[in-house]
C-alpha positions in Angstrom: 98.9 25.4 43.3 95.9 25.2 41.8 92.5 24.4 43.7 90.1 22.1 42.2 85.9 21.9 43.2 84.6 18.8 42.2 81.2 17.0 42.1 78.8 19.8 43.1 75.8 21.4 41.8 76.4 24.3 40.1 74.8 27.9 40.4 76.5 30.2 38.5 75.1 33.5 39.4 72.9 33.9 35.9 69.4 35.7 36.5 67.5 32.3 35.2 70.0 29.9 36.9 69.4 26.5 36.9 71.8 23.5 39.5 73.9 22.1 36.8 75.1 19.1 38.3 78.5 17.2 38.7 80.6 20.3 37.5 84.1 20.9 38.0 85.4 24.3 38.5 89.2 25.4 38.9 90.7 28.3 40.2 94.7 29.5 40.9 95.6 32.4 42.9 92.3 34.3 43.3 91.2 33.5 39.5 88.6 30.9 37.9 90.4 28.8 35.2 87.7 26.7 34.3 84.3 25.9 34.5 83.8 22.2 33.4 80.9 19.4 33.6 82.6 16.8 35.6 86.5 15.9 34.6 89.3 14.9 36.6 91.5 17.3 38.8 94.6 18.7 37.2 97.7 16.5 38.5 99.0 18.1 42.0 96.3 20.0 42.6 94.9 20.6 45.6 91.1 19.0 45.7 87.9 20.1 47.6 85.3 17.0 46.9 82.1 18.6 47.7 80.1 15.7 47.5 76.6 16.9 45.9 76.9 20.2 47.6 76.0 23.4 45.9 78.7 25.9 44.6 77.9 29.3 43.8 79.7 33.0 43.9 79.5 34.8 47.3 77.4 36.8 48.2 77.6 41.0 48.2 76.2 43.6 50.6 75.9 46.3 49.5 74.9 48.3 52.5 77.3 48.0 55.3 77.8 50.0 58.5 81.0 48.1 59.9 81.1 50.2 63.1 78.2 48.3 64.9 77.1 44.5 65.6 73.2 45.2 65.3 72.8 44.0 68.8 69.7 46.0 70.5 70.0 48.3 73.0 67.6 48.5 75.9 67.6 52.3 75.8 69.0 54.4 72.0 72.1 55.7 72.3 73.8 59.5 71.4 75.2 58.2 68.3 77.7 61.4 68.1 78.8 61.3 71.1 79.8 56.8 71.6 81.8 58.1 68.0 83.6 61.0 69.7 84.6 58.5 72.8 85.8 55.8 69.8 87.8 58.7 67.8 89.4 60.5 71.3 92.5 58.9 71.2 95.2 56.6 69.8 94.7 54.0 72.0 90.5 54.5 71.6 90.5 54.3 67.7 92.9 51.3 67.9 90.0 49.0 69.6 87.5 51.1 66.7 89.7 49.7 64.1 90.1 46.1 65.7 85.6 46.1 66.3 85.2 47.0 62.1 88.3 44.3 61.5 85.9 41.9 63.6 82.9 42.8 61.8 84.2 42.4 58.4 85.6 38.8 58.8 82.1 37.7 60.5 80.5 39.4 56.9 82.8 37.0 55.1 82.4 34.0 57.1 78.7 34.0 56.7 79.2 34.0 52.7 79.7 37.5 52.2 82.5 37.9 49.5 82.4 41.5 49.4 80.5 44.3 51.1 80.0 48.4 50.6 80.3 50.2 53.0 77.7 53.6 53.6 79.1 55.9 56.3 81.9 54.7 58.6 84.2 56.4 61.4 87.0 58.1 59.9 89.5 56.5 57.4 88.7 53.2 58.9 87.0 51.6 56.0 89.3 52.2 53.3 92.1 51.3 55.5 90.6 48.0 55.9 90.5 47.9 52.5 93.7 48.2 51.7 94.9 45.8 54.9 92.8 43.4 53.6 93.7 44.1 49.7 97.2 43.5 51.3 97.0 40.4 52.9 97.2 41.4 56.6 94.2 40.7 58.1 91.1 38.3 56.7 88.3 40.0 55.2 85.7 40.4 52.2 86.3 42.7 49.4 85.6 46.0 50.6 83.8 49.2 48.6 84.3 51.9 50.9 82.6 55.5 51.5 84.3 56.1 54.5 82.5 59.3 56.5 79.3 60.5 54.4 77.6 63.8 54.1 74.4 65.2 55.8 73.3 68.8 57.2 73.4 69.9 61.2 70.8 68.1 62.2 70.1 65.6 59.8 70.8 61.5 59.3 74.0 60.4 61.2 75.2 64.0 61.7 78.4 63.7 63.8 78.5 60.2 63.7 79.2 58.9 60.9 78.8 61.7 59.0 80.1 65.3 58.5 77.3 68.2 58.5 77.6 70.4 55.6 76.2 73.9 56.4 76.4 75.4 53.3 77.3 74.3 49.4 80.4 75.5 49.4 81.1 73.0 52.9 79.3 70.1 50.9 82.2 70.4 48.1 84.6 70.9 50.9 83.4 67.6 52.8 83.1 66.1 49.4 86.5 66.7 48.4 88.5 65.7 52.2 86.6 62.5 51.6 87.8 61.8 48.5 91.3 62.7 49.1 91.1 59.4 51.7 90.7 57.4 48.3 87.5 55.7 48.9 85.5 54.0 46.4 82.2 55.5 46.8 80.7 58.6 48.3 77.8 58.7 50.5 74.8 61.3 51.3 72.5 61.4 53.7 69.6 63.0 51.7 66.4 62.5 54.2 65.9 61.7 57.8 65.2 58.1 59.1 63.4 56.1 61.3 64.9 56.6 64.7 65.0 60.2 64.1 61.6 61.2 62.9 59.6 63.3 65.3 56.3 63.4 63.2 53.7 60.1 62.3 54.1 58.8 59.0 57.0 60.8 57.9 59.7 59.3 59.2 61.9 59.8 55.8 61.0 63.9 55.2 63.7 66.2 53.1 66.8 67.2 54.9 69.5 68.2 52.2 68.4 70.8 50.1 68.8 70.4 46.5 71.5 72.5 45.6 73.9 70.7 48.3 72.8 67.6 46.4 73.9 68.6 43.3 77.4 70.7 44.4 78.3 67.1 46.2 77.2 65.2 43.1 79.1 67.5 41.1 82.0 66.9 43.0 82.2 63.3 43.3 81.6 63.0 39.6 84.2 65.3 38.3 86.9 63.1 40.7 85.4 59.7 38.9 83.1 58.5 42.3 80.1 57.6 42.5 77.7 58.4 44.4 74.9 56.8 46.9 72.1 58.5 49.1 70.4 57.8 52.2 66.5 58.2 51.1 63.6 57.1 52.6 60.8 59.6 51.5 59.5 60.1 48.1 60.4 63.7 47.7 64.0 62.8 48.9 64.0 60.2 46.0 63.1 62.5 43.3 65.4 65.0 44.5 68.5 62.8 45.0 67.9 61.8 41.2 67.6 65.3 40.0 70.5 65.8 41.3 72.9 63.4 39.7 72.6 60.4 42.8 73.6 57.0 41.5 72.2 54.6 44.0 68.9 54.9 45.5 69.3 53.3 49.5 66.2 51.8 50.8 63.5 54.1 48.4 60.0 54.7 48.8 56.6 54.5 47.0 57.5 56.6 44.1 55.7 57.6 41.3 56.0 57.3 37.1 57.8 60.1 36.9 60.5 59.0 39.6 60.9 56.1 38.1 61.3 57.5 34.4 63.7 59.6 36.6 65.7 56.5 37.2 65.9 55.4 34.1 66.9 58.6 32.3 69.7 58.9 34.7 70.6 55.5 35.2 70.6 55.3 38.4 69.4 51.6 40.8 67.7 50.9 44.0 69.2 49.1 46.4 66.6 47.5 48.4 67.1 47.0 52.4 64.3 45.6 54.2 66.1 44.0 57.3 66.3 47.1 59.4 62.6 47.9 58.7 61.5 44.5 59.4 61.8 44.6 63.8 60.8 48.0 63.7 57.9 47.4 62.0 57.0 43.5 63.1 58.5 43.1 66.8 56.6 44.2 70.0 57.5 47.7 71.1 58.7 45.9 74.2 61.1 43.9 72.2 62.1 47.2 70.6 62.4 49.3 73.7 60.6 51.9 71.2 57.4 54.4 71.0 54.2 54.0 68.8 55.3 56.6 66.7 58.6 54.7 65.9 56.4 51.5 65.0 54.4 53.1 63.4 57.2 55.2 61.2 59.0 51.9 60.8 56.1 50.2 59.0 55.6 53.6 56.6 59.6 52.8 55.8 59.5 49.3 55.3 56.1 49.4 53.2 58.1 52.3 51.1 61.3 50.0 50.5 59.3 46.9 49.2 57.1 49.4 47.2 60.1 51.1 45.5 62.2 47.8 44.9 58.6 46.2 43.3 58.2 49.6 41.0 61.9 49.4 39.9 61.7 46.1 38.7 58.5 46.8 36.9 60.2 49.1 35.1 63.4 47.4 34.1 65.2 50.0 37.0 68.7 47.8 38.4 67.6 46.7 42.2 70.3 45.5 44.6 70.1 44.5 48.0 72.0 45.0 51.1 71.2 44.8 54.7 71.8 48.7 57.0 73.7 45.8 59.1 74.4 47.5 62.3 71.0 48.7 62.4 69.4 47.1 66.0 68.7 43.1 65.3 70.3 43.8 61.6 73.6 41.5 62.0 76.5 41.2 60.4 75.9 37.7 59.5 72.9 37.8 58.5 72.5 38.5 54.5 70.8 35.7 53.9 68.1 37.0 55.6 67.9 39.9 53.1 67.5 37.5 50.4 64.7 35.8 52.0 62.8 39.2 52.7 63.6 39.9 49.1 61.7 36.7 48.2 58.7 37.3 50.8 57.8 40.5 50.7 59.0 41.6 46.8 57.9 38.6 45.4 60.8 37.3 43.5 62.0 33.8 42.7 64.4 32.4 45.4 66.9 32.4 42.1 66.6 36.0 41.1 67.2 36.9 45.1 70.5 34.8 44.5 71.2 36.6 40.9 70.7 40.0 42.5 72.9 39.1 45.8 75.3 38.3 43.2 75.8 39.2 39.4 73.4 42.1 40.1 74.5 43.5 43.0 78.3 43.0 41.4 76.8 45.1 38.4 75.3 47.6 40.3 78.8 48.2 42.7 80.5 48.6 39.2 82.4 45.6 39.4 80.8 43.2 37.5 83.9 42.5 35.6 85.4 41.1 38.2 83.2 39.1 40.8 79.7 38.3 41.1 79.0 35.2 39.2 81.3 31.9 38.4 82.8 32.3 35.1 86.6 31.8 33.2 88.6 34.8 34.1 86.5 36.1 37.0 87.6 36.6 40.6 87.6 33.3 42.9 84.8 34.7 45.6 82.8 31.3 46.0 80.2 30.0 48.6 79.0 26.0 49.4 75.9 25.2 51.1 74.6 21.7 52.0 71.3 22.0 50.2 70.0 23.7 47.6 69.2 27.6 48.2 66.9 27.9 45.1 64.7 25.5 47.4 65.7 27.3 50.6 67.5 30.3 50.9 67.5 29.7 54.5 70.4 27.1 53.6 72.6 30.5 52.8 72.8 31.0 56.6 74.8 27.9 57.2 77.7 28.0 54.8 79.9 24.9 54.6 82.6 26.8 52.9 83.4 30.2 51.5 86.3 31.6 49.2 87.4 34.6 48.9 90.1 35.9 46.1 91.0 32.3 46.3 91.7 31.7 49.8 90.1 29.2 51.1 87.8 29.1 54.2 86.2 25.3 55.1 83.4 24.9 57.6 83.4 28.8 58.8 81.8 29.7 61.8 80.3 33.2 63.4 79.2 33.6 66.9 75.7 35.2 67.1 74.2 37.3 68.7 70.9 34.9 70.9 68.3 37.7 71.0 68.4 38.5 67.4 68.3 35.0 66.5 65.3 34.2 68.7 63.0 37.0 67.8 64.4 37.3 64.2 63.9 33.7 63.6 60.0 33.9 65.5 59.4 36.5 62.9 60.3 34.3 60.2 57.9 31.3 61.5 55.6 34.0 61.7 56.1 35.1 57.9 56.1 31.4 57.0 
């Protein structure tokens, strides 16, 4: 049966988009048939009326870490060791797989139509992938990295990442990873935020260059790409030396890092939501040190800084949100959007165009998703009000489709405490 959209404004996705009004767009199965100004619906067809609403593709994250919610914690957490409690047993990884099965379907009924995962416990991500892909369970389209590489003692070691102690364990790690089939792989170049130990480097060099380049090496030569945890400048250049192909979160680089990115044509992908409450909320709201504030504004400053130098130079910028970082939500892409908007200084309609056809680009699957066009996949998203006015409409969707299957009036419990302070943040901004 087909499934026709009638009577809506229409945002295709296009970096200069403009609401075309009264359009008619048709799918079947999980493709786009047409894209019409107004029109009747085919005979027998089933037929959403959306009344003056606006239609446009859904929305892609492309930095995901499905094991958490983002909820805070009072006191942090041994990362490593709530993942070796989650991965014990049968019975233990069964509720780990149900929590990322949960986390996905909130992703896609706040308008996400597909997400990336970056580091992940186990197989669990591809595996949702392919349950999804399959039919069984509801979810966005999923990009997976499964596990991602760091050293002993570096970003997510023994979490959600394997330590590589050498090159030749780099390959090795590179190479058991990739046998799981993912999509992407995933390093974990520099330290972060929450593991910093010194003021104002909170993003310092933990990978050396030659592990960089033997897991590069590897990925490539099986047909992956790559993407690398980097929040220092020096951890930028040398992920690019190396043969990195995403850039996540950045910081104030240079001319030469950015010819860098172009020469090896490699994007940004821009996250400022988990900098933004380490950087803007109370420590007492944090539960967190001076140095961590402190550290978290040297991040967040870097991020907006490297996304505003990319796009001065023509580099591809994406965006995605380090959800399950604390008061970072799986619901909450929109938000990344609006921070995109604020604090990068772009048009409310290139945030949409890069949370869309760019970001589709950038995940290599721009062929297929990412903007509303004839022959493209049937990932769609309907908001009351126009988001080129108010992106803060995104955060309500009043429908969302993914591969054709349709979800009306979707709904995701939140989480209160990151809606109060995120949203008196916001005022704040405003």
């Amino acid at each position: 049966m087909k499934t026709v959209y009638l009577h809506g404004w229409l945002l295709d996705g296009s970096e200069h988009m403009e609401p075309r009004p009264d359009c008619t767009v048709v799918t079947e199965g999980d493709r786009i048939l047409s894209v019409t100004p107004g029109g009747p619906a085919p005979e027998g067809s089933r037929v959403i009326d959306l009344e003056g609403r606006y239609l446009m593709p859904g929305l892609i994250n492309l930095h995901v870490h499905l094991p958490g919610s983002g909820a805070p914690k009072k006191k942090q957490k041994d990362a490593a060791a709530t993942v070796r409690l989650v991965m014990k047993n049968g019975l233990t990884r069964r509720v780990g797989r149900s929590m990322c099965r949960k986390y996905a379907r909130t992703e896609l009924m706040s308008g996400v139509t597909t997400i990336r995962t970056v580091g992940g416990l186990g197989s669990f991500d591809s595996e949702l992938r392919d349950s999804i892909l399959r039919g069984e369970t509801d979810g966005p389209r999923i990009l997976a990295s499964n596990m991602a590489v760091s050293v002993p003692g570096g970003h997510m070691a023994g979490s959600v990442a394997y330590a590589a102690g050498s090159e030749e364990e780099a390959r090795k790690l590179v190479r058991t990873i990739m046998a799981e089939k993912p999509d992407w792989i995933k390093l974990m170049i520099t330290g972060g935020v929450l593991d910093a130990k010194v003021k104002g480097e909170p993003g310092v060099l933990k990978m050396p260059p030659s592990y960089v380049k033997a897991c590069c090496e590897e990925a490539h030569a099986g047909g992956f790409r790559v993407a690398a945890h980097t929040e220092g400048a020096e951890g930028v250049r040398v992920a690019l030396e190396n043969g990195v192909d995403t850039i996540e979160h950045g910081a104030d680089i240079d001319e030469d890092t950015a010819r860098l990115f172009l020469e090896r044509g490699a994007c940004d992908v821009c996250t400022i939501s988990p900098a933004v409450p380490l950087a803007k909320f109370g420590r007492e709201v944090m539960h967190s040190t001076e140095l961590t504030q402190y550290n978290g504004q040297v991040v967040m400053d870097g991020i907006i800084a490297c996304a505003k130098t990319a796009l001065a130079h023509g580099i591809p910028v994406g965006l995605g949100t380090d959800t399950a970082c604390p008061f970072v939500t799986h619901y909450d892409m929109w938000r990344e959007l609006w921070y995109f908007q604020h604090y990068v200084g772009v048009t409310p309609a290139f945030a949409l165009y890069t949370a869309t056809r760019r970001n589709a680009e950038i995940a290599g699957i721009g062929g297929e998703t990412g903007s509303i066009e004839l022959g493209k996949c049937a990932d769609l998203l309907v908001t009351q009000e126009n988001p080129l006015e108010n992106l803060q409409t995104l955060r309500t969707p009043w429908l969302v489709t993914a591969r054709g299957k349709v979800y009306l009036h979707p709904q995701v419990k939140k989480i209160p405490v990151c809606e109060e302070q995120l949203d008196r943040c916001l005022a704040e901004e405003n």
